[in-house]
N, C-alpha and C positions, 0 to 999 in steps of 0.2 A: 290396234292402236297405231297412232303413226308418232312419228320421233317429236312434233311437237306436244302431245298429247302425255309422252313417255317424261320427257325433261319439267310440262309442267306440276306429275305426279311425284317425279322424284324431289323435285324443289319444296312442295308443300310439305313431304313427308318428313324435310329435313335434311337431303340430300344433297348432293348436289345438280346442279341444272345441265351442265355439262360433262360427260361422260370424261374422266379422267386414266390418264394411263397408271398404271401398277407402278412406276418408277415416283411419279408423283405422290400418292398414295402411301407409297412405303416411306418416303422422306419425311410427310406429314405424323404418320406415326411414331410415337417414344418406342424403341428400343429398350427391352428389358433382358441384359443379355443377366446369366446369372454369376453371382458373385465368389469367386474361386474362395474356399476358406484358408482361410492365413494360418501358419503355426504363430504361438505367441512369443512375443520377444525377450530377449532375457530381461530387457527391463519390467515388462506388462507383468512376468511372470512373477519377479522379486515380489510386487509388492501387490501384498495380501487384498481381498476383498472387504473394504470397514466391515470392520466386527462391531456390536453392540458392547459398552466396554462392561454392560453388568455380566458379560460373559468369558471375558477376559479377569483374571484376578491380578491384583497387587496395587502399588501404591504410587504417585506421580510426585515432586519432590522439586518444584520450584524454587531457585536460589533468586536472595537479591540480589545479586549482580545480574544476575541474567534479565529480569526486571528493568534493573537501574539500564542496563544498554539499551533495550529497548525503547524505554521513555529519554533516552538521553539521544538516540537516534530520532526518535522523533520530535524532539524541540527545538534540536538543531535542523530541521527540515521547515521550520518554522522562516518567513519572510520576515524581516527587522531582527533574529536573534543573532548577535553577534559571537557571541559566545558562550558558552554556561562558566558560573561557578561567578567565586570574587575576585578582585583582582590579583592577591595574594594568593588564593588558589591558582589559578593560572598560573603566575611567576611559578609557582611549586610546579606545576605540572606540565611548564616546558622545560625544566629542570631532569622530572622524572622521565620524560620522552628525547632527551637528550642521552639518556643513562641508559635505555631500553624501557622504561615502565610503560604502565598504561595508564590515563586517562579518560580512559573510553567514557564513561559515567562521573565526573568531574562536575562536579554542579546540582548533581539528582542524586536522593537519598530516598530507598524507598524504605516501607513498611509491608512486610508480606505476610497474611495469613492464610488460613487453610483453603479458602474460595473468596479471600479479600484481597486488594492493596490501598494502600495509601502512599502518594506519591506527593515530595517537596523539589519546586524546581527551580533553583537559584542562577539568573541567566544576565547578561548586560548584552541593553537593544541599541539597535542604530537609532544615531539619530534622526529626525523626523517622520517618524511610524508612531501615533497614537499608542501609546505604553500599553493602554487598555485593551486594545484592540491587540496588540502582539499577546499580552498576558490568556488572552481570552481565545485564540489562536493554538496558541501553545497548549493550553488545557485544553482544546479539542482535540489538538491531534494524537497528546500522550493519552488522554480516555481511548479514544481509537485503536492507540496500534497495542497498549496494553491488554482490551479488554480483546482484539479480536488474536493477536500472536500469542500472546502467551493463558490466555484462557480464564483469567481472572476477574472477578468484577471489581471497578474501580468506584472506590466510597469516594476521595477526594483528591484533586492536584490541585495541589499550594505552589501560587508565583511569586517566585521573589524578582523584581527588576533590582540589581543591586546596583547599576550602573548601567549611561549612556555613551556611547562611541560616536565620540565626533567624527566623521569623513574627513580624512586628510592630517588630521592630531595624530603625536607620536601617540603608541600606548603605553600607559601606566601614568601618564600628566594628563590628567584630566582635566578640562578649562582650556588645554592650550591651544593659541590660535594655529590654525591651518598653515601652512607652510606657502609662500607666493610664491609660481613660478618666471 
């Protein structure tokens, strides 16, 4: 056979047509070098492989507070909520955060049972945001971070708008016009 005879056999078979050097060759080819194994690190090591928890024994013990933060974290994440609680709650609770208190859940009152909650969220919206649209907002996102953080299924969230904030109004005069600069 002669070399044109050689490159049309190699071409058909799949080949290539042209006789390639070893350095091209090798570059074309992946590289499988093997993979050194790792010790584990103290963090990888700390923390356990998920257990099945019917094999783990005892009891899990959710407080409402811990609830209330979470859905109080989440309705303040909310676009248009200005604030939670009333406005006398507020007064109260830049009082208490004045003194060192907390606040944290100032406006959210839950209800927790054994694989339930029921959550009420008392909040004043900006204004020009569809009230509905915030209230409806807001109960998506406290369903959300409730049922996926703290593990509970949520029966229901109650919105209260108790109040709208004007842009540019002092707070606590509600109605008052906007200030001219």
């Amino acid at each position: 056979m002669d070399d044109a005879q050689n490159q049309f056999l190699s071409a058909a078979q799949g080949g290539p047509a042209r006789p390639e050097s070893v350095d091209a060759a090798a570059r074309r080819a992946p590289v499988h070098a093997p993979v050194p194994p790792q010790a584990p690190s103290a963090a990888s090591a700390a923390v356990p492989a998920e257990v099945p928890p019917t094999v783990i024994g005892g009891k899990t013990a959710i407080s409402e507070q811990a609830v209330a933060k979470v859905a109080a974290i989440a309705a303040r994440s909310v676009a248009g909520v200005y604030a939670l609680g009333t406005g006398s709650g507020r007064a109260l609770g830049a009082v208490r955060d004045a003194v060192g208190g907390s606040s944290a859940t100032q406006g959210v009152h839950v209800e927790v049972g054994e694989t339930e909650v029921a959550v009420d969220v008392t909040l004043v919206a900006v204004y020009g945001t569809p009230l509905t649209r915030i209230a409806d907002n807001v109960r998506a996102a406290v369903y959300a971070a409730v049922e996926s953080l703290v593990g509970l299924r949520v029966v229901e969230v109650n919105v209260d708008v108790n109040d709208v904030q004007i842009p540019g109004a002092a707070e606590g005069k509600p109605g008052s016009a906007p200030e001219s600069a």
